[in-house]
C-alpha positions as CSV (number, residue, x, y, z in Angstrom):
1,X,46.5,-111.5,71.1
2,X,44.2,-109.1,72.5
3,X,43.4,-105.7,70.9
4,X,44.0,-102.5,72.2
5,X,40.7,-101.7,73.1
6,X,40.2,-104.8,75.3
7,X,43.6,-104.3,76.7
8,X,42.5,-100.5,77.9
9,X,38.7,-102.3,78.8
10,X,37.0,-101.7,75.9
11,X,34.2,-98.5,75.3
12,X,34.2,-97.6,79.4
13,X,37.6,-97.1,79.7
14,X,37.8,-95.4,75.8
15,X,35.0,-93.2,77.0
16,X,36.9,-91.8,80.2
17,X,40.1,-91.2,77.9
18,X,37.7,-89.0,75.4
19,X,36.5,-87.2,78.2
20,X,40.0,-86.3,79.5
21,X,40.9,-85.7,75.8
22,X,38.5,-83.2,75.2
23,X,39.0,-81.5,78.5
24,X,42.6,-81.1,76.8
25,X,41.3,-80.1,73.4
26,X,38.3,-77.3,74.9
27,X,41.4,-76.1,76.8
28,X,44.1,-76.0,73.8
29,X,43.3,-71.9,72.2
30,X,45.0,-73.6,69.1
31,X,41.8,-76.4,68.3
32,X,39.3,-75.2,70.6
33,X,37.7,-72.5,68.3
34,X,36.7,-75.8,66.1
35,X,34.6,-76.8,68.6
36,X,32.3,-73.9,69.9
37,X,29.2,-74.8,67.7
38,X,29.6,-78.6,68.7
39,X,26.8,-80.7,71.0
40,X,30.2,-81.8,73.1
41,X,28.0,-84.9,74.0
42,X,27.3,-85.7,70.6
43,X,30.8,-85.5,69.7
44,X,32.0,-87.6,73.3
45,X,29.5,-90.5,72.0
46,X,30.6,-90.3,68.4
47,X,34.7,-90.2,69.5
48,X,33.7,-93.1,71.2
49,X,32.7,-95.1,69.1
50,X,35.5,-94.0,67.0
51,X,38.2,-94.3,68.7
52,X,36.9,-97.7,70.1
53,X,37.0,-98.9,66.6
54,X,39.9,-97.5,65.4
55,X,41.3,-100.0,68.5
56,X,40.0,-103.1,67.7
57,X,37.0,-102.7,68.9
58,X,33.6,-103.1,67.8
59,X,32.2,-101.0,64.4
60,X,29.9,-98.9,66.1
61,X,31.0,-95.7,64.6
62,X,28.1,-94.3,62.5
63,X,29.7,-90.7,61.5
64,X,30.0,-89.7,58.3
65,X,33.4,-89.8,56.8
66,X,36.5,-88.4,58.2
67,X,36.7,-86.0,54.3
68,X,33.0,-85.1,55.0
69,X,32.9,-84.4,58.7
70,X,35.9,-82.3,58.5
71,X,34.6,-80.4,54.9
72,X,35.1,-76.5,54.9
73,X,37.2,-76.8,58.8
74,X,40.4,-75.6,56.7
75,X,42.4,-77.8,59.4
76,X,46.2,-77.5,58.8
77,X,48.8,-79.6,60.5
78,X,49.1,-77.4,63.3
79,X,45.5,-78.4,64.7
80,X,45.9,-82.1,63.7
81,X,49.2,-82.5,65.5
82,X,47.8,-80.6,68.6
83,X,44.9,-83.0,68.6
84,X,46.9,-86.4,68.3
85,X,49.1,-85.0,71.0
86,X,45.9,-84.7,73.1
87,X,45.1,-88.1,72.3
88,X,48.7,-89.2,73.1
89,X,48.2,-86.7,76.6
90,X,44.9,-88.3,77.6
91,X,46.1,-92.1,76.7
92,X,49.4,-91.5,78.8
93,X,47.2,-89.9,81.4
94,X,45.3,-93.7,81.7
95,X,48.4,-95.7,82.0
96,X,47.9,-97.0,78.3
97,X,51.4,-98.3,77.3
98,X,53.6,-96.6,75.0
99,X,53.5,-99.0,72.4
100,X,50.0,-99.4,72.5
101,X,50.0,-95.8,72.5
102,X,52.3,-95.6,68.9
103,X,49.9,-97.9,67.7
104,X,47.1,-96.0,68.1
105,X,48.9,-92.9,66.9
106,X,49.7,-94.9,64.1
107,X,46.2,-95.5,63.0
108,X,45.3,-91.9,63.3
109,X,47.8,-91.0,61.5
110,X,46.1,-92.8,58.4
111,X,43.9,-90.3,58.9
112,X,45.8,-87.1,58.1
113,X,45.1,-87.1,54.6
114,X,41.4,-87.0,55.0
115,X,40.9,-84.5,57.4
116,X,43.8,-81.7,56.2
117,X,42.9,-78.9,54.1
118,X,39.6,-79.8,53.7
């Protein structure tokens, strides 16, 4: 059964979905401030690889850890749940399936734990 990240077309397609995700997250007043400091391509390449990963796809993601990278951001559920309703947004936006999309949801949601209040 293939993964989801050969089922969107692997790190080309993921790429264009990061790009329209961060469109949605510069543009969201609620997570954007996060970002002003960032090298946007930097973090395109790195959300990548991530997210490719995080897919099925290959491990090519060589950021630190998800505790580490977000260290002294103070992130609260507000700005996760905006963010994984950009990623929802920007996977809807490229036809990925809605159960493909929960999936992918799902995995980030692992995440929560690591990247709140830290």
């Amino acid at each position: 059964m293939p993964s989801i990240y050969e089922k969107v077309g692997g790190e080309p397609a993921i790429a264009k979905v990061v790009d329209y995700f961060y469109d949605l997250v510069l543009a969201d007043q609620t997570v954007s401030q996060f970002f002003e400091h960032t090298d946007m391509d930097k973090q395109r390449k790195h959300q990548t690889q991530f997210i490719s990963f995080a897919l099925g796809g290959p491990n090519q993601y060589t950021g630190g850890s998800m505790a580490k990278a977000h260290e002294g951001m103070h992130l609260e559920p507000v700005h996760f749940n905006a963010i994984v309703g950009h990623l929802r947004a920007a996977l809807a936006h490229y036809s990925v399936s809605e159960e493909d999309i929960s999936q992918a949801i799902e995995k980030v949601e692992t995440l929560r734990g690591d990247i709140l209040y830290k």
